[in-house]
C-alpha positions as CSV (number, residue, x, y, z in Angstrom):
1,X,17.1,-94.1,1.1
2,X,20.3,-91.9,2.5
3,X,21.8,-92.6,-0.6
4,X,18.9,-92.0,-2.8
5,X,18.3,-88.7,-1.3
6,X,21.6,-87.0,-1.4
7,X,21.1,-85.4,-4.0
8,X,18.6,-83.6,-2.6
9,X,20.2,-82.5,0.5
10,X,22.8,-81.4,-2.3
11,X,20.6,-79.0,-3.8
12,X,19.4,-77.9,-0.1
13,X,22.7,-77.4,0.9
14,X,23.7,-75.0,-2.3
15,X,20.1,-73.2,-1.7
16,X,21.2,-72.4,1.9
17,X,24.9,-71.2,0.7
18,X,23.6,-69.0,-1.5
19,X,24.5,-65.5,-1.5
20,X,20.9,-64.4,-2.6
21,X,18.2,-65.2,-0.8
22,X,16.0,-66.7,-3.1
23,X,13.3,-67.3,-0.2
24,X,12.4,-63.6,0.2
25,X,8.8,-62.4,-0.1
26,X,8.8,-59.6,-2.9
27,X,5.2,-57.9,-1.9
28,X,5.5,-55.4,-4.3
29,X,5.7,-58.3,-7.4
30,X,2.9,-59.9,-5.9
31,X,0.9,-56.4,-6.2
32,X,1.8,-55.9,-9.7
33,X,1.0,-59.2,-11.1
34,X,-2.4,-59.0,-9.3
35,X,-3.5,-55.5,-10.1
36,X,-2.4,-56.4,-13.8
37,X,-4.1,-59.5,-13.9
38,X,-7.0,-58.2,-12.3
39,X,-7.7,-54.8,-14.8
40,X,-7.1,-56.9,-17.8
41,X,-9.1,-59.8,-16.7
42,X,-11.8,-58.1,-15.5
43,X,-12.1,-55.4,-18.5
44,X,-12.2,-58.2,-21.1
45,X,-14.7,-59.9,-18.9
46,X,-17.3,-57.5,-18.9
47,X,-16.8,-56.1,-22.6
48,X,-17.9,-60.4,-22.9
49,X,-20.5,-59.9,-20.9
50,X,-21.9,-56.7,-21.9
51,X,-21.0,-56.9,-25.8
52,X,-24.0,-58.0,-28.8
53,X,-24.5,-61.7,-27.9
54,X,-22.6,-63.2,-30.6
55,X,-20.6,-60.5,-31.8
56,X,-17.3,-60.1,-33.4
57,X,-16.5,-57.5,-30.0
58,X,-17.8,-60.5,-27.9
59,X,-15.9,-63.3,-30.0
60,X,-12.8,-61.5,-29.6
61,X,-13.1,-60.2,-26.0
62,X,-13.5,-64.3,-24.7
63,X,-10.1,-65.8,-25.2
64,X,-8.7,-62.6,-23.5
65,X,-11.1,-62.7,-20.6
66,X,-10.5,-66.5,-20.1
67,X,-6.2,-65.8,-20.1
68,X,-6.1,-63.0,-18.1
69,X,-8.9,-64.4,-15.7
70,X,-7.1,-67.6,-15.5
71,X,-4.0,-66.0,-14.7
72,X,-5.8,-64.4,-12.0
73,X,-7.3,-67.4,-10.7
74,X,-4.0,-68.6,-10.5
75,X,-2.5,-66.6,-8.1
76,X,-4.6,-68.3,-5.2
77,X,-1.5,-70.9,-5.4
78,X,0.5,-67.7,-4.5
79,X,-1.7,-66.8,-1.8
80,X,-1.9,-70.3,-0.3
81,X,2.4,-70.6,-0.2
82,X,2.2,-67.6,1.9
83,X,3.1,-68.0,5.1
84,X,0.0,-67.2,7.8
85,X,1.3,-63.6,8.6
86,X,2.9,-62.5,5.6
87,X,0.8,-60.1,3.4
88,X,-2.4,-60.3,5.0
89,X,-3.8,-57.1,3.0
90,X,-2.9,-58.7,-0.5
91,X,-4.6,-62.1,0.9
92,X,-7.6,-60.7,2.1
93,X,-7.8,-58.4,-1.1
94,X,-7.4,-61.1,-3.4
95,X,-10.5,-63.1,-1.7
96,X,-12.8,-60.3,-1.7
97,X,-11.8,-58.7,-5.3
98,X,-11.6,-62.6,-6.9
99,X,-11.3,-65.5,-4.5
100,X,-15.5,-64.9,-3.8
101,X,-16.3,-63.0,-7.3
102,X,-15.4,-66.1,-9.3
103,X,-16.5,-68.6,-6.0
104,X,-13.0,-69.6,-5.9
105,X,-11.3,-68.6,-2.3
106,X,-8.4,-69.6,-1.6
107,X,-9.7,-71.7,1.9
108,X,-11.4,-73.6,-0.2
109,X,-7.7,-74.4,-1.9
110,X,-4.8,-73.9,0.5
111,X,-5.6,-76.8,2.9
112,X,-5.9,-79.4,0.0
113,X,-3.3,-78.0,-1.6
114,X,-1.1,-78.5,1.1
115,X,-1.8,-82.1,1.3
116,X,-0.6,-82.7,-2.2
117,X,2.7,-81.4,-0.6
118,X,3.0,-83.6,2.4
119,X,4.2,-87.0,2.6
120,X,1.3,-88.4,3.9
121,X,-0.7,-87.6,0.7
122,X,1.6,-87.3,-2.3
123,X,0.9,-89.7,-4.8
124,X,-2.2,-91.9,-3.2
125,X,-5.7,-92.4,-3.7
126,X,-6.7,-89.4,-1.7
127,X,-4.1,-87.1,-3.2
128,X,-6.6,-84.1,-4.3
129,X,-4.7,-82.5,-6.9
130,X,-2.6,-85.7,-8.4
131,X,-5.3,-85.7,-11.7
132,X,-5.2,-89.8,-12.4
133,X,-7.2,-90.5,-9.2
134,X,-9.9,-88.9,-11.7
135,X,-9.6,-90.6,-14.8
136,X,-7.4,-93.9,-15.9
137,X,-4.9,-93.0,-18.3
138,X,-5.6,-94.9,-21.3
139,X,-9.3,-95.4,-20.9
140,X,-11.3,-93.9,-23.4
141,X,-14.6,-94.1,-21.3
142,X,-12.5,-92.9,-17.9
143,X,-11.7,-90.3,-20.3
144,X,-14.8,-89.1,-21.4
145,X,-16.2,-89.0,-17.6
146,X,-13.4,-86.9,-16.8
147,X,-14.3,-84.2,-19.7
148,X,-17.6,-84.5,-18.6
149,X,-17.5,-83.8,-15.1
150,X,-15.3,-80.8,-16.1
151,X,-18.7,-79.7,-17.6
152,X,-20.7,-80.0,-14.8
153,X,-17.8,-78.9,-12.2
154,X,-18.9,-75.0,-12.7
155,X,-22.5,-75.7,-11.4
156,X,-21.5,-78.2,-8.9
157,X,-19.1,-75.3,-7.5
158,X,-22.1,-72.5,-7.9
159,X,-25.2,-75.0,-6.2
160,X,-22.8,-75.7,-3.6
161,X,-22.1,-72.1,-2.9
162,X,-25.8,-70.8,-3.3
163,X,-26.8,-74.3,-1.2
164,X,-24.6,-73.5,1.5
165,X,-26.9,-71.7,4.3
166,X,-29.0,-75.4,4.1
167,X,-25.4,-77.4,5.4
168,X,-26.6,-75.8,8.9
169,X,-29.7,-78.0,9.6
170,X,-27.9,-80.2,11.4
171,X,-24.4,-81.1,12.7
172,X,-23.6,-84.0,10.9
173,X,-24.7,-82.4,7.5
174,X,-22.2,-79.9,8.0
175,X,-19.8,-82.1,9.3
176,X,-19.5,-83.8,5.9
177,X,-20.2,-80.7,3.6
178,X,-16.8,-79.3,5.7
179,X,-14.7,-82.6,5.4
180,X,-16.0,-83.7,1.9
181,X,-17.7,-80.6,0.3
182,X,-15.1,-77.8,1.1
183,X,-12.1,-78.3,-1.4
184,X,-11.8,-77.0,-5.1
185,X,-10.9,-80.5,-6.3
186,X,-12.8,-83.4,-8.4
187,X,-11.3,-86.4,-6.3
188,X,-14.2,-87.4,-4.4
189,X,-11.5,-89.4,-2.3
190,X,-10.0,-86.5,-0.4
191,X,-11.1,-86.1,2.5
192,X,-10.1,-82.6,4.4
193,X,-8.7,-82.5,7.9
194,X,-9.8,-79.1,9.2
195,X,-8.8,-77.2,12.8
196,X,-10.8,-74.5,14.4
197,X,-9.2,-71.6,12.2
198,X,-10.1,-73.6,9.1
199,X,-13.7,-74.1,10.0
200,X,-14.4,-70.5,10.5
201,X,-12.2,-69.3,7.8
202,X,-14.3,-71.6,5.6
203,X,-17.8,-70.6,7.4
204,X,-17.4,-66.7,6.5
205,X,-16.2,-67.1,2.9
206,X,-18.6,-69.6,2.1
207,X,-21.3,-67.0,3.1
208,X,-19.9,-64.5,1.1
209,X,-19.7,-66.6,-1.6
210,X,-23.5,-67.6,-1.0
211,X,-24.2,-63.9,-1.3
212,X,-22.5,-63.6,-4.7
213,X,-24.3,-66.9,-6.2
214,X,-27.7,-65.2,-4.8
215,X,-26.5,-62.0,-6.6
216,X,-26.0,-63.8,-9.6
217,X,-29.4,-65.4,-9.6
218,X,-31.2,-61.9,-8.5
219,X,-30.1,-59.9,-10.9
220,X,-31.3,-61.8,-13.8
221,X,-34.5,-62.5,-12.0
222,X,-35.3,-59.0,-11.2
223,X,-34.5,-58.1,-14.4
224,X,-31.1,-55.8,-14.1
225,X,-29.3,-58.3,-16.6
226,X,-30.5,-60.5,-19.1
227,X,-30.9,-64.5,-18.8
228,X,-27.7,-65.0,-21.1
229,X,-25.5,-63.8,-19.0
230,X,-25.8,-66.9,-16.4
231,X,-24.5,-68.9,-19.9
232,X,-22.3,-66.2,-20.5
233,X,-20.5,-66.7,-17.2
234,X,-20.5,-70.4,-17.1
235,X,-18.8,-69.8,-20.4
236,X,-15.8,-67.9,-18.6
237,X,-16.0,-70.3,-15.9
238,X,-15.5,-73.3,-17.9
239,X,-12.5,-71.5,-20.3
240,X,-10.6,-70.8,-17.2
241,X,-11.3,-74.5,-15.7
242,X,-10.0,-76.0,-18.9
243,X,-6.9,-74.2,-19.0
244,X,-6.2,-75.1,-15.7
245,X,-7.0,-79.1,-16.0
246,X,-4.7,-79.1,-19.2
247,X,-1.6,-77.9,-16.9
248,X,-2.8,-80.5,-14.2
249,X,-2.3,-83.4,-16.9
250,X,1.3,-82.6,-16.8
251,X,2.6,-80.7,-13.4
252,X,3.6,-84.6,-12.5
253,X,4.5,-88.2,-14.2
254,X,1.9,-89.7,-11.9
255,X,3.8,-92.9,-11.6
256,X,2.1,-94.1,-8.7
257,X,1.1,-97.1,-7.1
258,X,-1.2,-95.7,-4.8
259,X,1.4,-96.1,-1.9
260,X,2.9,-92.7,-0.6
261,X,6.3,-91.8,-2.4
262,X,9.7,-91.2,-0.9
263,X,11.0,-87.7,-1.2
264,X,13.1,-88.8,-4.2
265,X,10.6,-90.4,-6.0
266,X,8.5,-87.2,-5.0
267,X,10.7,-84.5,-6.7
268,X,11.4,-86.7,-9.7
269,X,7.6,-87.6,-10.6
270,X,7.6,-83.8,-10.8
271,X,8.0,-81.5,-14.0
272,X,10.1,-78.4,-14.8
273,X,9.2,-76.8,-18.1
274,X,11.7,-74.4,-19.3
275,X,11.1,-74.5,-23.3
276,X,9.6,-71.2,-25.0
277,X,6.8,-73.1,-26.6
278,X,3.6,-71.5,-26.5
279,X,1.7,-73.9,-24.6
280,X,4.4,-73.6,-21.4
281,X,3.5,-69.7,-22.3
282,X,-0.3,-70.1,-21.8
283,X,-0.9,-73.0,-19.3
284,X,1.8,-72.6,-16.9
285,X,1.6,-68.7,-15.4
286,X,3.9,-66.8,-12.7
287,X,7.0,-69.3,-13.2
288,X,4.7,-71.9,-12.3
289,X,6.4,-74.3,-14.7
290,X,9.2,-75.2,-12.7
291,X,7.0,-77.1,-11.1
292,X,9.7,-80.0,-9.8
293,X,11.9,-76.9,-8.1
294,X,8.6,-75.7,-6.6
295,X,7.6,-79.4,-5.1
296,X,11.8,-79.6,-4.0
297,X,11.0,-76.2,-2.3
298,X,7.5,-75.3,-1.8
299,X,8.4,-72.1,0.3
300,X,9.9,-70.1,-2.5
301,X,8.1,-67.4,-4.2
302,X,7.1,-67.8,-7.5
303,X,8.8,-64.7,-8.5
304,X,12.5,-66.1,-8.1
305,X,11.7,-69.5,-9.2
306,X,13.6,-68.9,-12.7
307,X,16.7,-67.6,-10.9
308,X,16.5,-70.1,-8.8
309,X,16.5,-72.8,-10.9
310,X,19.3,-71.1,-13.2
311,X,21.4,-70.8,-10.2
312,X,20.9,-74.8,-9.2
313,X,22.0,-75.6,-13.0
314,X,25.5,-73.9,-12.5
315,X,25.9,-75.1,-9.1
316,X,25.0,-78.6,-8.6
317,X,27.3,-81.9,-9.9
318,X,27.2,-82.6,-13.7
319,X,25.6,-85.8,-12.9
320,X,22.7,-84.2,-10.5
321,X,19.2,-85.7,-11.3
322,X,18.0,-82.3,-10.9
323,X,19.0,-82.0,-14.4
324,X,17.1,-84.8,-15.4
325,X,13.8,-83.3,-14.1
326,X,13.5,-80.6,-17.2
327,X,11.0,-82.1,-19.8
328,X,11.2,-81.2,-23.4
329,X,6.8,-79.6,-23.8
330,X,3.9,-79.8,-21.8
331,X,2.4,-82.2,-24.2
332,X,5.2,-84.7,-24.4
333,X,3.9,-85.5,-20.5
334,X,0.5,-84.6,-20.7
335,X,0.4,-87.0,-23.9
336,X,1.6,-90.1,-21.7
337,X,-0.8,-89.0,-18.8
338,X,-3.9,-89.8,-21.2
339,X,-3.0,-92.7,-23.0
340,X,-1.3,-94.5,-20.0
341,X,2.5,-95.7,-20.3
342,X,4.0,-98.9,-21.8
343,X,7.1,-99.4,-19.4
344,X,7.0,-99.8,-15.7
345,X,7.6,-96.3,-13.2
346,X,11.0,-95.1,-13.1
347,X,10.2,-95.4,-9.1
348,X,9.6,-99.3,-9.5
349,X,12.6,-99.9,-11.7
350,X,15.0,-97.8,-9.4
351,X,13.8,-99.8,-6.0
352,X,14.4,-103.2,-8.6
353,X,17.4,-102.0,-9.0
């Protein structure tokens, strides 16, 4: 294993001996990209919502509502990689203006998310973000499930929400909404480990969120906005779900075995994506795509990720598998993620040989 991971303590070691510290915090990016993401996002949203059902205005306001909203939505990977006292303000502001708006908050995300970091979980059954515990590559029917319960995730996400005053009747019941019920991901496997912070953390923005679910519901029933918008923003919701699964078919290899992975085999089931293509463009925001530099070093901010990884390539041995981690379009992995692989894991034939 020493040998194996050298490499890696290579790259470490040229990180920490660099002159620019690639692990600083840049609050003022993080402003930016959310108070851009937010105006645009927001302004194509509700020219959707409020335009001639059916319109050309409407037609052409919903792909731009979808990218800017997903690239809003992203940002609560941001907000989860910071650590527990830096940039409370731009945390807290992103919960209230998005993370409960959309009833996506970031604890309902950061815990899970951190588990498809660790040791423990990379890779395995209960690994809540590695996408092949929900579907089997290859199997059309698998398939099909998968693509449907993307349908239905939406209005599992919203009942749950508007649902959640009823998890109180009794301990147990909440005991299993909070373990089983209380992460933004399909694997019905994952099971969250949760501390004191996390369950109140969890408790007040699932109320707020419960409030904006009501609100949703109230306003078409009193009659301040018309049944089609409920459609309307299940239609937004789903756009910016389906962008987001598309990315998740190729952030990894997913050659697993359901065992845990060693660190090696960690980093290189893991993608960068450093093409121009438009589909890197679209499906992989805020330098996101090095997404193999970000699992080697989940502490750095997204913002120097690119500079980062430039400054690996000149640095590191010609022979480096870093190097070998670059893949040439999100669909040349994604494509293998569906329709399953003909050859045995690069994991399994290294440990052969």
């Amino acid at each position: 294993m020493a040998e194996q991971a050298s490499w890696i303590r290579t790259a470490r070691n040229v990180m920490q001996e660099s002159k620019v510290n690639f692990f600083q915090v840049h609050p003022a990016r993080y402003w930016f990209d959310f108070l851009l993401s937010i105006t645009l996002g927001y302004s194509a949203g509700s020219v959707f919502l409020m335009a001639p059902l059916g319109s050309p205005l409407q037609l052409a306001a919903y792909p731009l509502a979808v990218f800017w909203l997903y690239r809003l939505g992203s940002l609560v990977h941001e907000v989860c990689h910071l650590g527990q006292h830096e940039m409370r303000v731009f945390k807290v502001t992103w919960n209230l203006l998005v993370g409960v708006m959309t009833l996506a908050p970031s604890p309902f995300f950061t815990r899970h998310h951190r588990d498809h970091h660790s040791a423990r979980m990379y890779g395995t059954r209960q690994d809540p973000e590695y996408i092949v515990n929900v579907f089997r590559p290859g199997s059309v029917s698998s398939i099909i499930a998968y693509w449907l319960l993307i349908a239905v995730f939406p209005l599992i996400v919203f009942f749950r929400f508007l649902l959640a005053p009823l998890s109180f009747v009794h301990p147990r019941v909440r005991e299993w909404v909070l373990t089983h019920a209380s992460s933004l991901t399909m694997n019905h496997r994952y099971e969250r480990r949760l501390n004191r912070f996390d369950r109140r953390v969890v408790t007040a923005v699932e109320l707020l969120c419960c409030l904006r679910a009501a609100a949703m519901l109230s306003m078409v029933f009193l009659g301040a906005a018309h049944w089609t918008r409920l459609p309307l923003f299940y239609s937004l919701g789903i756009g910016v779900l389906v962008l987001n699964q598309l990315r998740l078919l190729a952030d990894h290899h997913f050659e697993t075995d359901g065992q845990p992975f060693e660190l090696d085999d960690h980093i290189r089931d893991s993608c960068n994506y450093t093409g121009r293509d438009f589909l890197t463009w679209l499906l992989f925001p805020f330098a996101i795509r090095y997404h193999a530099l970000h699992h080697l070093f989940p502490t750095l901010p997204y913002h120097n990720l690119k500079a980062a990884h430039a400054f690996l390539l000149d640095e590191l041995p010609a022979d480096s598998p870093y190097r070998s981690l670059d893949q040439r379009s999100w669909w040349s992995v994604a494509r293998r993620t569906l329709v399953g692989r003909t050859t045995a894991p690069q994991r399994e034939l290294r440990k052969a040989a």
